[in-house]
N, C-alpha and C positions, 0 to 999 in steps of 0.2 A: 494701455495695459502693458506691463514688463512682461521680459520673456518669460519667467520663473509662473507670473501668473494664468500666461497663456498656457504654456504647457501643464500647470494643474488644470486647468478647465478641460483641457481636454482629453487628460487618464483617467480624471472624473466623472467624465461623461460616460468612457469608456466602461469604467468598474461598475456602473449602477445601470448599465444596460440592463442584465437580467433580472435588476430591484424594480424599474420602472417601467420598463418592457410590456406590454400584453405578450403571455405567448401565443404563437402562432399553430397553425395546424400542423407543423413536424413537432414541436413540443408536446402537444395536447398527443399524440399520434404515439409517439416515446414514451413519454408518461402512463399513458395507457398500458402499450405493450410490458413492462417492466411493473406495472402493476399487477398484469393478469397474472405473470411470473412467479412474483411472489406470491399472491392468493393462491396460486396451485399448490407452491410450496407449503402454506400456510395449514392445507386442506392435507397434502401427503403428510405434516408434523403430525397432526392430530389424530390422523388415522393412526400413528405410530404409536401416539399415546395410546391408542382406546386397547389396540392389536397385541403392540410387543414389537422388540424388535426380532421376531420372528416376519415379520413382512420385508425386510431386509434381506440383501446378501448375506450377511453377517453370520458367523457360526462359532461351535467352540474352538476352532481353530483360527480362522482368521476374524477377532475381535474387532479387529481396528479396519478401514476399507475406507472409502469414499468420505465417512465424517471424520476422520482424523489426518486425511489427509490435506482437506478443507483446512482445517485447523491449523497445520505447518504452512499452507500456503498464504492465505489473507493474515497470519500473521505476521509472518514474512514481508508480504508488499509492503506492511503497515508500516515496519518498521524501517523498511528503505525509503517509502515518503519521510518518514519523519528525519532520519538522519540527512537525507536529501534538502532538506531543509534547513537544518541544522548546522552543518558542514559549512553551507553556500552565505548563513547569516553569520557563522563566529569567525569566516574570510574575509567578511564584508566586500562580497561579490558584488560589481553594484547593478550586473544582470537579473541577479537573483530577486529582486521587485516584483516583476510581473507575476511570477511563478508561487512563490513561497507558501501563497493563499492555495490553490490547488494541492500542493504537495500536502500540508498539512490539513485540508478537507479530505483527500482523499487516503492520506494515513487515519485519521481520524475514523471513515467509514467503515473501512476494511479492516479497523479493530476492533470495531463494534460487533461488526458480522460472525470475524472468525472465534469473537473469546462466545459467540452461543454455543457452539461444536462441542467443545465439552458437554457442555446441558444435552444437545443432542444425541451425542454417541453413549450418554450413561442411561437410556432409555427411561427409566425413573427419575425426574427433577426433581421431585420431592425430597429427593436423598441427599441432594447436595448438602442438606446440613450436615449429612455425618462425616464429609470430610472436616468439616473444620470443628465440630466437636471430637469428633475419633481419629485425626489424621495426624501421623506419624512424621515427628520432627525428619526424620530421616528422607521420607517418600518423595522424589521429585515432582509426584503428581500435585503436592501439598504445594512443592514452592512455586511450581508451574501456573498454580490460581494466582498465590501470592503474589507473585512477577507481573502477570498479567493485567491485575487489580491495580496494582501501581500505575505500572503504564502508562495506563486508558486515564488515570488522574491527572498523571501527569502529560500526557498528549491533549489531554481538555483545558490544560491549564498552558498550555503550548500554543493551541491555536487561536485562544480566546486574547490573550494580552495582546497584540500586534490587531485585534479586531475591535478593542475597546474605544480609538479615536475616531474611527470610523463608521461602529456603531452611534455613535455621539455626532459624525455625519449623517446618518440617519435620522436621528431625533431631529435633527435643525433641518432639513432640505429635506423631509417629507412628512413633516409637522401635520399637514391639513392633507395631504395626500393621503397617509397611509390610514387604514380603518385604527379602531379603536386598542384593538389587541395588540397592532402591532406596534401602534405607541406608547404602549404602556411595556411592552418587553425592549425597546430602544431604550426608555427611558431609565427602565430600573437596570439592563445590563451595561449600561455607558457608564456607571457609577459618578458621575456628577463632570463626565472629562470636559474641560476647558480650553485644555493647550496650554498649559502656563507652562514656565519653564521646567520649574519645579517637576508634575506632574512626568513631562516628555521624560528628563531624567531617572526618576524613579522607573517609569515604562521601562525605558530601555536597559536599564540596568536588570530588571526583570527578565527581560527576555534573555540577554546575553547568559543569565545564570541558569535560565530552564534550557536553553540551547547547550549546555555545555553539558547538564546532567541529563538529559535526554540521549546523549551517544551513550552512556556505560549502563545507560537504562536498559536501549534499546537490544544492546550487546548481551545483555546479562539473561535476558524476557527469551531469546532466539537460543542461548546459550542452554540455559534450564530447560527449554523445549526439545532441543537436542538431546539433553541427558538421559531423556524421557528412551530415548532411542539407546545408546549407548551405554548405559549401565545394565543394559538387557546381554544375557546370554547368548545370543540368537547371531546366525551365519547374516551375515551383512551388517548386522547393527553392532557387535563388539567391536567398536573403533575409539582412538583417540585422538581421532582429530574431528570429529563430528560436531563438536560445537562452530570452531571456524569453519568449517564447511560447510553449516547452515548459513551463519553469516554472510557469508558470503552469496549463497544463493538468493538469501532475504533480500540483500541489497541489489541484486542483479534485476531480480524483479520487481522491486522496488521503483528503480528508475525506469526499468521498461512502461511499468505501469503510470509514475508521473508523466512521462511523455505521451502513453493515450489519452489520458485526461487533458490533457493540457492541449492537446491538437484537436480535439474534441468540443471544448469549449472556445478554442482559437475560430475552429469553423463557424462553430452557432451562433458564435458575437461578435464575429468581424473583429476581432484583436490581433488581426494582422502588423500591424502598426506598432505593438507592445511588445507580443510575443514572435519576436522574428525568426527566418532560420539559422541565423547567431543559439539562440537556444535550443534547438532540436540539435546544432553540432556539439555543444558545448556538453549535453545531458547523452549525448551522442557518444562521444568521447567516455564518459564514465558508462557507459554499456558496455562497453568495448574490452573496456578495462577488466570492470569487472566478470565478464564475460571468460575473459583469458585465466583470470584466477580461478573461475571457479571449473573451468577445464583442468587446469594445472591439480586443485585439488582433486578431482574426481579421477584422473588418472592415477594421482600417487594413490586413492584410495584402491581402484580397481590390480594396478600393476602389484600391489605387497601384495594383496590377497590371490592374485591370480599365480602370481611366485610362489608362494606356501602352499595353495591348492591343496587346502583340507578337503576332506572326503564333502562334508556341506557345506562348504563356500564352491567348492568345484561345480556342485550340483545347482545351486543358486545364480553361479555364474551363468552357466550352462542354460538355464533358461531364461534371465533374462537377456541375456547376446544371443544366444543360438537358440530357442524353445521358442513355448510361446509366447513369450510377453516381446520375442524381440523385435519383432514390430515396431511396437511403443515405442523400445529401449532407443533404436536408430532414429527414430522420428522425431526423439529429443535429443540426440545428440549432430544430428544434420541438419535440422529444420529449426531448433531451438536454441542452439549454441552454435554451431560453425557457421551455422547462414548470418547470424544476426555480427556478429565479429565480422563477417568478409562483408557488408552491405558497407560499415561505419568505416572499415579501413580503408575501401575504395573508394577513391576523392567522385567520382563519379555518381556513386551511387550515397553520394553524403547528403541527400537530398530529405524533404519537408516529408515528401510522403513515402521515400523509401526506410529513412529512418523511423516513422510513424509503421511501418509494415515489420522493419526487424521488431520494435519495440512489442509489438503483438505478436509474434514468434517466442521471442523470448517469452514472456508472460504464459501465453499456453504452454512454450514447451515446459518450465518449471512446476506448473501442473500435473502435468504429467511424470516430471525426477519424481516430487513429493511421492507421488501415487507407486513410482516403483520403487520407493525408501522402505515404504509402510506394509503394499500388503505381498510381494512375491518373500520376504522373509518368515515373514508368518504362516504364509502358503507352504514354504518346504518344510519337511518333514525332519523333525528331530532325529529318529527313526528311523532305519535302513529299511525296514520291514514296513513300513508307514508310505503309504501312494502321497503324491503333490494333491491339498485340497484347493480347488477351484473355486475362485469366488466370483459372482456373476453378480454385480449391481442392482438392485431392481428400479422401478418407477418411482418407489418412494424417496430412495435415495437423492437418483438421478434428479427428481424434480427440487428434492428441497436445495439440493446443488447450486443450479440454474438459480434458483429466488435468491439462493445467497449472493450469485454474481451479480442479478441484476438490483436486489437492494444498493449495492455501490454507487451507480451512478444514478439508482434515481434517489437517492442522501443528499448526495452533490445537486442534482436538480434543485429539491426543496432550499439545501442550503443556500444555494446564490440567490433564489427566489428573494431571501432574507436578508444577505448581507452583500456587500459586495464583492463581484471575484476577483478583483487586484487591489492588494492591498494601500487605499492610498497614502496611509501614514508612511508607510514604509519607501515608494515614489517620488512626494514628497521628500525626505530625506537624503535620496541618491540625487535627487533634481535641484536641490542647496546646495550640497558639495560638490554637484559638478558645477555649477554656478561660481561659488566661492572660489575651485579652483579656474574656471576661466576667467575672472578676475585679477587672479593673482596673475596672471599668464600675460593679462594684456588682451586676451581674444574675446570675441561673441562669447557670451553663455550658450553651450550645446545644450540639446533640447533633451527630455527625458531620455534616462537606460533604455535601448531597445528600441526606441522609434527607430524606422527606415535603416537600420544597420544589418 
């Protein structure tokens, strides 16, 4: 056996763990847990229907709370998987194999989830048609669907091309394995793949062009979301740099969140050996990065307005640094942003699971920016004569929250269930041209990206 084929036998083995696998009782145990989540959720929606959202926090002051914060967050992550993805294939990183399949399962999830928030927070679904029969060319709520709607097409059509040779591994090497249903969805979504030359070419040609329009998608999706915020009148939200300052957040937790997933699945499947701590420093590195930027912007934001110190930016300020939300406000800016930048900077703590602990930091503290973008604006009062309105969450909220997080990873469960979690077309590919190139060199062929480095 060549080297070239030893080392596919065994990233192959590696990807279709979780296709062939029985799970075990931490599976069955998770799986559960994250069900019972979303049923609760499932049970708080419909109570919501029957009720109103008078069972909400929600008032005629503060509209937006809990579900539209959801909505700026898991869109966000989405779209930092996906660029995270994106970036790593049109550099032709040739790290970026193990990974690419995560980043875009788990952009893909968390786009799912977040674009429901809308439906949820407009209390009536049924209504949704009247934005797009009644909805004004102007209204960023209008282009905010539009954007969105795109997206998700084009993330579907993102994760799927780079999955069609491998689904077509599927069809062949679990022929009499897999039950009926699932050979009949191998079969018809492999679209008839062979590997002919032809075909691989057309592929990749493919992907390189949905990778290149998926960064000004992404931008554009995060950007109109933003506007949602800044074409508003309102003390904290009249900004002009609020598009990139979304962006940037999106992408910060973005890769905070590929890196859970990915140490997550690194654990449950033994892909040790694929995904090494080469990748946790590497994805390490752009936390860090953008961690800095998006300090840099939140300061230029906080420093002009706290200079001007209108009469309600002063008061806004005021509570959230000094009042009550400042709690929160420090929580994300110590625990969320400066802890997670000084873990990656010190060569010490450049570590598998210290970087896996910033990466979870980060992720909840941007949770928590969203939440104080959204409602302590809305909370102060227009009105000198007008008291600060108080918005207190309730359990319906709160739970359909929680189902929205844990839909995420149990998406990702089912999906690997399906396909496999390393993408081996793409393995393959890095594992030729490092071949070719030790060839050229005169040297052994090195073994697969990411083994034992």
């Amino acid at each position: 056996m060549s080297s070239f084929a030893a080392t596919h036998a065994s990233y192959e083995e590696a990807a279709f763990r979780p296709v062939v696998q029985r799970p075990g009782l931490v599976w069955w145990g998770l799986f559960t847990v994250l069900s019972a989540a979303i049923v609760v959720g499932a049970v708080a929606y419909a109570y919501q229907l029957r009720e109103g959202l008078n069972v909400t926090g929600l008032n005629q002051r503060v509209s937006w709370g809990f579900y539209i914060s959801n909505l700026v967050f898991f869109i966000g992550i989405s779209y930092g998987g996906a660029i995270t993805s994106a970036i790593l294939r049109l550099t032709n990183a040739p790290w970026r194999a193990p990974l690419t399949r995560m980043a875009e399962g788990m952009a893909v999830a968390s786009l799912v989830v977040g674009a429901v928030f809308p439906i949820i927070d407009l209390g009536r679904p049924d209504h949704m048609y009247q934005l797009f029969v009644h909805g004004q060319v102007g209204s960023p709520v209008l282009w905010d669907v539009v954007a969105i709607s795109t997206y998700l097409v084009a993330s579907l059509v993102f994760i799927y091309l780079p999955l069609i040779p491998d689904i077509a591994l599927c069809r062949d090497r679990l022929a009499s394995s897999a039950g009926p249903v699932r050979r009949l969805l191998y079969r018809g979504l492999s679209l008839g793949w062979k590997g002919t030359g032809e075909q691989r070419r057309v592929l990749n040609m493919g992907m390189t062009v949905l990778a290149i329009l998926i960064i000004p998608l992404a931008v554009s999706v995060h950007s109109v979301l933003a506007w949602l915020f800044g074409v508003t009148v309102r003390p904290g939200w009249d900004s002009t740099i609020f598009a990139p300052y979304f962006v940037m957040g999106a992408m910060y937790s973005g890769v905070g969140s590929v890196i859970l997933v990915m140490a997550a699945f690194r654990w449950a499947y033994h892909l040790d050996a694929y995904i090494t701590p080469k990748h946790f420093r590497y994805l390490g590195y752009m936390l860090l990065v953008l961690g800095m930027g998006y300090l840099y912007f939140m300061v230029a934001e906080y420093l002009t307005e706290g200079y001007k110190l209108h009469q309600q930016t002063g008061d806004l300020l005021e509570l959230v640094m000094l009042g009550k939300l400042a709690s929160l406000f420090w929580l994300f800016v110590i625990g969320g942003l400066l802890l997670p930048i000084a873990v990656v900077a010190i060569p010490a703590t450049r570590t598998v699971p210290f970087i896996t602990l910033a990466a979870l930091a980060a992720v909840l503290g941007m949770w928590l920016k969203r939440f104080l973008i959204v409602v302590p604006s809305l909370a102060e009062s227009l009105s000198p004569t007008t008291k600060l309105t108080i918005y207190h969450p309730t359990w319906v909220e709160i739970s359909i929250t929680i189902a929205a997080a844990a839909a995420i990873p149990w998406l990702l469960m089912v999906f690997f269930r399906l396909f496999p979690i390393i993408s081996v077309f793409e393995m393959d590919e890095v594992a030729e041209a490092e071949e070719r190139k030790a060839e050229e060199l005169g040297a052994a062929p090195v073994q697969a990206m990411g083994v034992a480095q």
